[in-house]
Phi, psi and omega in degrees: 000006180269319169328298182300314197278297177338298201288286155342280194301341158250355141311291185323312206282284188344304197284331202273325180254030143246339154266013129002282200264000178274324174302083214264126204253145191238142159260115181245152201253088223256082198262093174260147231220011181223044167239207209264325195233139167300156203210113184224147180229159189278085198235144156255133165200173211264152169325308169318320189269328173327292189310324172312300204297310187268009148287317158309316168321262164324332185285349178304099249276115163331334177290336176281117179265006209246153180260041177252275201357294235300295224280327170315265180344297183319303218286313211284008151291317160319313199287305207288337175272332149088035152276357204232110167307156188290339177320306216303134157265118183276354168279341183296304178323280189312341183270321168286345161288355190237325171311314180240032168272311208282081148197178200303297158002284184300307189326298184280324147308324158301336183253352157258017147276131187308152175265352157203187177263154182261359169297109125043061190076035132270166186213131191219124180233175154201171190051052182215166179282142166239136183200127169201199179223111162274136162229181165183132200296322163264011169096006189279341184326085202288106157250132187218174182061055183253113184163187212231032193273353198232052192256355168299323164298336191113309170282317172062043176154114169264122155247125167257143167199186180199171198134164183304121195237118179266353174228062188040228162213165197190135196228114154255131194142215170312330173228129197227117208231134184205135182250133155010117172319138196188179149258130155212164174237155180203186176219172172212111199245103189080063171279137189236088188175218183226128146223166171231155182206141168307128159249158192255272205260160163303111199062340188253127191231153190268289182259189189190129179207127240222103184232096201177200195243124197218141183310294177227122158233139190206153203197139196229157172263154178228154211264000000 
């Protein structure tokens, strides 16, 4: 009768380790963007769940027009995934996202900034919910300035970037906007939220998906 049980018990381990090894796992780069300083940690997790989270994501109802809604939603997607503590309050965000919008500075740049681009399929926001997905099939997809040079505002972070937005890109709020599935390059000037990215390289990530509150955003198509 021993035999039989050995033999079971390395079936078991066998079957167990190949799906394992079929369950193909990603190291993803986990940025929160809404303290003094950006704050990042390193999660591994399977390809299944990468896809999950940014698909719900996108999947957020078109209908919230408000950047309370927008944003709510993005953290209880995070909380629900546990990248996010069960702690975040979205009124504690929003009541510090607006302590380092409301004063003249932002203000008075919001009423002397254009209110769209003159391109084609661009996008120009500013004081808004943001949310979109970058990919590329070779991985190019470019992120830079995740650092602390501009902390005198409060936000600690200009980004540029580009890559494949496969369910376009969509901004709610003061100015509220949404462009086509594309290639664009952009930039994001005050990000106030979460992101995550695939990572290849030190700035270069294959996929990159961006859920938060941004100061200036503005975005072109590229060939």
């Amino acid at each position: 009768m021993i035999t039989p049980v050995l033999a079971s018990t390395t079936q078991a381990g066998y079957q167990t380790k190949s799906e394992s090894k079929n369950l193909e796992t990603i190291t993803v780069d986990f940025i929160d963007v809404t303290g003094a300083i950006p704050i990042k940690k390193e999660i591994t997790m399977s390809k299944v769940e990468w896809y999950a989270i940014t698909q719900e994501l996108q999947a957020i109802s078109p209908s919230e027009k408000t950047m309370r809604g927008k944003f709510a939603a993005q953290i209880t997607i995070f909380q629900k995934h546990h990248l996010i503590s069960e702690d975040t309050n979205i009124d504690t965000l929003l009541v510090k996202f607006n302590k380092r919008t409301n004063n003249g500075l932002f203000r008075s740049l919001h009423e002397r900034v254009p209110k769209s681009l003159p391109l084609n399929n661009s996008i120009f926001s500013s004081l808004s919910a943001i949310s979109f997905t970058l990919e590329n099939e070779n991985g190019s997809t470019l992120v830079f300035g995740l650092n602390t040079f501009i902390n005198i505002i409060g936000f600690n972070i200009v980004s540029l970037h580009k890559g494949y937005a496969p369910d376009g890109i969509q901004t709610t709020g003061l100015i509220s906007d949404s462009v086509p599935p594309g290639q664009y390059a952009g930039f994001i000037f005050g990000f106030f939220g979460y992101w995550f990215g695939e990572k290849i390289s030190t700035g270069v990530y294959s996929n990159l998906t961006v859920a938060g509150l941004a100061i200036i955003t503005a975005w072109v198509p590229v060939s």
